[in-house]
Backbone as JSON, one array per atom type, in Angstrom:
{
  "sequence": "XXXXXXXXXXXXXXXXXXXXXXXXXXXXXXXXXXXXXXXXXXXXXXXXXXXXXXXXXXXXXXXXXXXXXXXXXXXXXXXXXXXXXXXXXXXXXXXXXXXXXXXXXXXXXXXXXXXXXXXXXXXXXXXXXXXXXXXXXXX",
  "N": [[22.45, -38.94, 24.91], [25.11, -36.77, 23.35], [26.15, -33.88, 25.77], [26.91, -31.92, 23.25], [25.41, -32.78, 20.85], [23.07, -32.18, 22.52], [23.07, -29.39, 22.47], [23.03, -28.12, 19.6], [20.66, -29.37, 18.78], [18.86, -27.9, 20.61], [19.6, -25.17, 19.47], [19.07, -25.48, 16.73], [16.43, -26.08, 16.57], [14.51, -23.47, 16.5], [15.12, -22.9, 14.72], [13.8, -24.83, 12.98], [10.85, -24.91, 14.06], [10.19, -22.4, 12.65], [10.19, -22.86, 9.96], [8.51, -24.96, 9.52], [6.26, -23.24, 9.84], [6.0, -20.98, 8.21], [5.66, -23.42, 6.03], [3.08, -23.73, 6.52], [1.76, -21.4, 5.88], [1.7, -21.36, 3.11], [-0.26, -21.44, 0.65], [-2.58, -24.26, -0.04], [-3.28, -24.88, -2.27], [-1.73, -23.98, -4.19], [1.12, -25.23, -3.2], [2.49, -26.75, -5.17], [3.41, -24.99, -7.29], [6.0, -22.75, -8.32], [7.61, -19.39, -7.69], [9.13, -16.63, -9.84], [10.24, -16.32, -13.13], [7.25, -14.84, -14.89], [5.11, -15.13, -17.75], [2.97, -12.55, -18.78], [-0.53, -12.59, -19.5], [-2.95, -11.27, -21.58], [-4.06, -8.96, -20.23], [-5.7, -6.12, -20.0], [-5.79, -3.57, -22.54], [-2.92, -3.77, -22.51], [0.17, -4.23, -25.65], [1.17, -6.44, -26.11], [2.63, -9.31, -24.25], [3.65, -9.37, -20.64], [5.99, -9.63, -18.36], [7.14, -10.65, -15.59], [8.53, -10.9, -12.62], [8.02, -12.3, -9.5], [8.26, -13.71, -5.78], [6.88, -15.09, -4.95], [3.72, -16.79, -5.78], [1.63, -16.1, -5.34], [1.24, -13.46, -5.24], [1.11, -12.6, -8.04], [-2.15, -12.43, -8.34], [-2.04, -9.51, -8.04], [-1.32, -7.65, -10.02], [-2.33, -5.31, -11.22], [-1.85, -3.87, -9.2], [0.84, -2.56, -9.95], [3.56, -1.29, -8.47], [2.39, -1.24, -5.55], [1.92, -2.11, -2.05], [1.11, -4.79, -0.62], [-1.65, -6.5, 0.77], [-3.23, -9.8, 2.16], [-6.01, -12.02, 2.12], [-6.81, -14.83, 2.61], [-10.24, -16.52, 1.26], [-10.76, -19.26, 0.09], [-9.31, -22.23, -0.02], [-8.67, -24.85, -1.67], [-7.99, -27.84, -3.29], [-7.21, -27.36, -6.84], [-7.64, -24.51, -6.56], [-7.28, -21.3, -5.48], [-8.62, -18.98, -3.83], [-9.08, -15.32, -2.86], [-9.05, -12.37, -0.93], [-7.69, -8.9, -1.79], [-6.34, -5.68, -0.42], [-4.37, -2.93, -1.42], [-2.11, -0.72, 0.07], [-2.83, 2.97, -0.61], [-3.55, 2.48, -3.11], [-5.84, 0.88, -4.27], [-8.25, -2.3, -4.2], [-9.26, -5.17, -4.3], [-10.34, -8.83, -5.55], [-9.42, -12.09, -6.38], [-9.02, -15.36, -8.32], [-7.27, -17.73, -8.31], [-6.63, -20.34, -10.36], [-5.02, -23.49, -11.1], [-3.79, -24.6, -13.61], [-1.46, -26.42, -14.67], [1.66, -26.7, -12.85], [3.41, -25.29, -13.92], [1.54, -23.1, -15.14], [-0.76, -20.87, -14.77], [-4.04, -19.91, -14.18], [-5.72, -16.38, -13.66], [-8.11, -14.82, -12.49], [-9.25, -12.02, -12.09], [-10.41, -9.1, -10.26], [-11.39, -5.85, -9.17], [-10.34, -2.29, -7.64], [-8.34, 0.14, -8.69], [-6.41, 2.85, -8.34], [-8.84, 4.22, -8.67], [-10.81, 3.28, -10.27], [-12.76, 0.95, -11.77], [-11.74, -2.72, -12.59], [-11.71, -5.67, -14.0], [-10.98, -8.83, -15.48], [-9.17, -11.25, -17.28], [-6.29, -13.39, -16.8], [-3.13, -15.09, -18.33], [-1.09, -17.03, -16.92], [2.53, -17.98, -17.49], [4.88, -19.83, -16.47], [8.78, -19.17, -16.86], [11.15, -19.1, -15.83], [13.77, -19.05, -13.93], [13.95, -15.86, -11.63], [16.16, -13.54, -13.56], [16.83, -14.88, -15.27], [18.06, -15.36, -18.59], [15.65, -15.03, -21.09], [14.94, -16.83, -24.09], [13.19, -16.42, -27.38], [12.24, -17.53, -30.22], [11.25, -19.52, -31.47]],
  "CA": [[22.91, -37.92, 24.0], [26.3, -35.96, 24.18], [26.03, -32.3, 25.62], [27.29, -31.44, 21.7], [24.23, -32.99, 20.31], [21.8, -31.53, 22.65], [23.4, -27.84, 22.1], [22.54, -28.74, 18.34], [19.05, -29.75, 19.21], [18.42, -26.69, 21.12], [20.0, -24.38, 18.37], [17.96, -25.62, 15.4], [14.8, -25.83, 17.38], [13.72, -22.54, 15.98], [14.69, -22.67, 12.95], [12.74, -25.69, 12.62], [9.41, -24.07, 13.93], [10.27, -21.62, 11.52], [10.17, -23.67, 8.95], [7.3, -25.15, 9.43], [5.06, -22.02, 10.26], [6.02, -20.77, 6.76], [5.11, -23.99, 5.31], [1.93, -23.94, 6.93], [1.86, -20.31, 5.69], [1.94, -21.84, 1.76], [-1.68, -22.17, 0.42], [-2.37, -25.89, -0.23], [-3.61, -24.99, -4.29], [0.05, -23.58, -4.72], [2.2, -25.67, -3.02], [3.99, -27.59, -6.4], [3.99, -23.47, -8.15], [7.06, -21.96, -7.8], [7.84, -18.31, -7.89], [9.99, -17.16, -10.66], [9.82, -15.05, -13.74], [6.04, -15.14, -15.14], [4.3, -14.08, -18.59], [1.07, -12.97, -18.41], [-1.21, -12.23, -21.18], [-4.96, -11.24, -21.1], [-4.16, -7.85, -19.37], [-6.34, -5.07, -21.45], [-4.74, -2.6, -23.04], [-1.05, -4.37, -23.1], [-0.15, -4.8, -26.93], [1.92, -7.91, -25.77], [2.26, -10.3, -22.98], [4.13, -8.63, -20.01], [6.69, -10.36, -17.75], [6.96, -10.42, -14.09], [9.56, -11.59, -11.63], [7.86, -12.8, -7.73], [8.58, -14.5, -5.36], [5.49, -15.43, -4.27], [2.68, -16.91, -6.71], [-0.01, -15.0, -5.02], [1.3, -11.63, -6.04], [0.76, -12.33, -9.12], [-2.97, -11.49, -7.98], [-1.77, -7.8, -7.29], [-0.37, -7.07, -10.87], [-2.87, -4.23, -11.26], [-1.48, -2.51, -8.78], [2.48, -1.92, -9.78], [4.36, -1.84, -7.24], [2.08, -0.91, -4.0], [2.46, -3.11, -1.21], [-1.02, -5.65, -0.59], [-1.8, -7.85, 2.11], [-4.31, -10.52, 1.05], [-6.97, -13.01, 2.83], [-7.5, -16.52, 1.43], [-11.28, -16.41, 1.1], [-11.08, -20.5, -0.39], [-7.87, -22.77, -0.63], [-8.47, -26.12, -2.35], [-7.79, -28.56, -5.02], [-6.04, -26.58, -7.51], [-8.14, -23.21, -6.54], [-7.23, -20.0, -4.56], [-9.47, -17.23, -4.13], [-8.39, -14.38, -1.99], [-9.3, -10.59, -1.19], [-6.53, -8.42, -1.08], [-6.1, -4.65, -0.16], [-2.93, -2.56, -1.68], [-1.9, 0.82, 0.33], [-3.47, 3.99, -0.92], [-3.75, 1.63, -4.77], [-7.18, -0.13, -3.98], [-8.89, -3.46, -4.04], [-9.83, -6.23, -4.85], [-10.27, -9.96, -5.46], [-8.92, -13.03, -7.22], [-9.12, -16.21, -7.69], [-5.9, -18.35, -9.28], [-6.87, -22.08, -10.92], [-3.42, -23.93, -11.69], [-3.36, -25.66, -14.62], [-0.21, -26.97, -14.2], [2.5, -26.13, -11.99], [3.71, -23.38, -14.63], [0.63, -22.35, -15.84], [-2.28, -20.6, -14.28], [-5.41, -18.6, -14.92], [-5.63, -15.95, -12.75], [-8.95, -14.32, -12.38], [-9.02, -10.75, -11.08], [-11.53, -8.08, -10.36], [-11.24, -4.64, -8.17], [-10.39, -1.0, -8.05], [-7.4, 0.36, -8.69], [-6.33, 4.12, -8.68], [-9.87, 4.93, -7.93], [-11.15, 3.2, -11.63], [-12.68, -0.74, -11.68], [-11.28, -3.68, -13.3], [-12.03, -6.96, -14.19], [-10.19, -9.3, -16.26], [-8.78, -13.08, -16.66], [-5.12, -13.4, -17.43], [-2.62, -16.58, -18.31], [0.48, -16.83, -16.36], [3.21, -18.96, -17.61], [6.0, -19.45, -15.79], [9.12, -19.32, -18.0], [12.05, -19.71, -14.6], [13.99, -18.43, -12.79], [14.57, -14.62, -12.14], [17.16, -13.14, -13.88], [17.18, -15.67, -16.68], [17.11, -14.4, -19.97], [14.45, -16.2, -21.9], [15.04, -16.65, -25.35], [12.26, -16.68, -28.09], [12.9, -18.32, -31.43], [10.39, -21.16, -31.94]],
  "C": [[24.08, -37.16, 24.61], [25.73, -34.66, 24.91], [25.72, -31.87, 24.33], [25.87, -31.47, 20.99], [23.08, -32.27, 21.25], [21.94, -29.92, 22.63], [23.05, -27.75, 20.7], [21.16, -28.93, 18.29], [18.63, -28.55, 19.74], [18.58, -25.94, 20.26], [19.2, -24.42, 17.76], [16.73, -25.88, 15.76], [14.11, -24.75, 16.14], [13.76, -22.19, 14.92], [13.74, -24.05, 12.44], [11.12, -25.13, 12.81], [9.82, -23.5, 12.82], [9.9, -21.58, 10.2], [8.86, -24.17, 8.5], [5.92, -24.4, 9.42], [5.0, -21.24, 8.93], [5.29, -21.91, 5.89], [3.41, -23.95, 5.51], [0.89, -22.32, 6.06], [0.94, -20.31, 3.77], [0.32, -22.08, 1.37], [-1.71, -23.71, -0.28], [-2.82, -25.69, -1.85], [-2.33, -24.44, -5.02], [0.83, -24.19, -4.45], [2.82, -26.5, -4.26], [4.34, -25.9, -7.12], [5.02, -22.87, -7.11], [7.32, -20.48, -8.03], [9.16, -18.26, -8.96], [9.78, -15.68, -11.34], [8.57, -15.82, -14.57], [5.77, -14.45, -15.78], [3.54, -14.25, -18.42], [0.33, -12.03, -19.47], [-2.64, -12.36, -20.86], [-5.05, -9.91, -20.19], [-4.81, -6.58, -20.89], [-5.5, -3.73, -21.02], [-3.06, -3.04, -23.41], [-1.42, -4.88, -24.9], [0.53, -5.91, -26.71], [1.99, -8.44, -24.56], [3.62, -9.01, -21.98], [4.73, -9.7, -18.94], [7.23, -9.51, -16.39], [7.83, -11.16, -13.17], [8.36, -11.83, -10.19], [8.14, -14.01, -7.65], [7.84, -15.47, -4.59], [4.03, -16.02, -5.72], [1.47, -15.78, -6.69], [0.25, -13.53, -5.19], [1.05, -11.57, -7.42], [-1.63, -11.66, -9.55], [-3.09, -10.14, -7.9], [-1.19, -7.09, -8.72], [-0.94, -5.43, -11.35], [-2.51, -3.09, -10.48], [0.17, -2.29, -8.58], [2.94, -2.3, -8.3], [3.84, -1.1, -5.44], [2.39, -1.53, -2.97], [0.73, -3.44, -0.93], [-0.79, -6.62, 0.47], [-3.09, -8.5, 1.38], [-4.37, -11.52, 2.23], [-7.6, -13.89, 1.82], [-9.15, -16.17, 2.17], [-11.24, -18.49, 0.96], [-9.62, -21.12, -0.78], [-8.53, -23.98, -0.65], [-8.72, -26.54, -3.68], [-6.56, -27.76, -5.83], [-6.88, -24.74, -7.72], [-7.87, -22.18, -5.43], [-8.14, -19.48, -4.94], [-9.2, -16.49, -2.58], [-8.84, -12.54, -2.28], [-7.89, -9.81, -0.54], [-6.97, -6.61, -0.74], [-4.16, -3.86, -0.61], [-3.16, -0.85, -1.35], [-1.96, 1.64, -0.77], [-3.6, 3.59, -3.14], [-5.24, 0.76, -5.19], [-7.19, -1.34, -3.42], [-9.11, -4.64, -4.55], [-9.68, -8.33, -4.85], [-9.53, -11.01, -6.24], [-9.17, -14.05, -7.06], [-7.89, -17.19, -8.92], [-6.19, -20.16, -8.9], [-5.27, -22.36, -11.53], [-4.03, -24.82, -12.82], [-2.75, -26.63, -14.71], [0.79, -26.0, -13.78], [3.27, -24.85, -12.66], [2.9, -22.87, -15.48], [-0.81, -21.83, -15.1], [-3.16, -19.74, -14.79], [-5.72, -17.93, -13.78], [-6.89, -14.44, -13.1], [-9.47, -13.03, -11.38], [-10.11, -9.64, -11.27], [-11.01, -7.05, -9.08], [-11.42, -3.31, -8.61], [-8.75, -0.71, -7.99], [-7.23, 1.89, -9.17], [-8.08, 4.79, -9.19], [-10.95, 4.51, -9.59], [-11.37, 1.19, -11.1], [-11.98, -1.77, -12.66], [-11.8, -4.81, -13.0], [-11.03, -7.67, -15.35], [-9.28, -10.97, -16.24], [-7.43, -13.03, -17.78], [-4.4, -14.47, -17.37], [-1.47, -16.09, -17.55], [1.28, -18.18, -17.04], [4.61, -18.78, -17.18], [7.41, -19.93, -16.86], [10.9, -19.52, -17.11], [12.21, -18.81, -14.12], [14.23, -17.15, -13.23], [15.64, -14.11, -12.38], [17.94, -13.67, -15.08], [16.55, -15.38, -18.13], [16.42, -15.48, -21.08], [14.38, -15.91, -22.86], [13.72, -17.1, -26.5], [12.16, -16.72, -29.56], [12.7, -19.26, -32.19], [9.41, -20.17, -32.45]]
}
């Protein structure tokens, strides 16, 4: 190998770990779902479906609590099933568990506390693309 190439090799080293430690990161019942913009319907009290930009599938678990910030523990990753307990600063609790359907559609099964009041509830997600794309409705 030249020098050139092994200065190259050394360089991208870490972005390679990198890379991989994220993928590893990816729960295995999400990896084909992509983050995006997402309606979701089955939330009580909404008189219509409600649309959601992440970048992450698994926040869509957290929609109960606006915009807190949540950390979350896979409890069960396989097949096409998550379940996960999360925690969202001074916003509550709670659990989930997200079945894919297909890659833009899931059912996302949620229970907790939120602002000091419980919930339960099973909502659709459909993913409809990317964020920032205005999604036209007309059919």
């Amino acid at each position: 190998m030249t020098r050139l190439t092994l200065l190259l090799a050394a360089a991208l080293a870490p972005l390679a770990a990198g890379a991989g430690a994220v993928a590893a990161d990816m729960p295995k019942a999400l990896a084909g779902v992509a983050g995006g913009l997402w309606e979701l319907s089955g939330i009580p009290g909404a008189k219509a479906s409600a649309k959601q930009c992440v970048a992450d599938p698994v926040d869509l678990a957290f929609v109960e609590h606006k915009a807190a910030e949540c950390s979350h523990q896979i409890l069960a990753d396989s097949g096409d099933t998550l379940r996960l307990s999360y925690r969202c600063s001074g916003a509550g609790f709670g659990q989930a568990t997200i079945k894919v359907v297909t890659p833009r559609s899931l059912r996302v099964d949620v229970q907790g506390i939120a602002d000091g009041a419980p919930y339960a509830y099973v909502m659709q997600a459909h993913r409809l693309g990317d964020c920032g794309v205005k999604v036209e409705r007309g059919h």
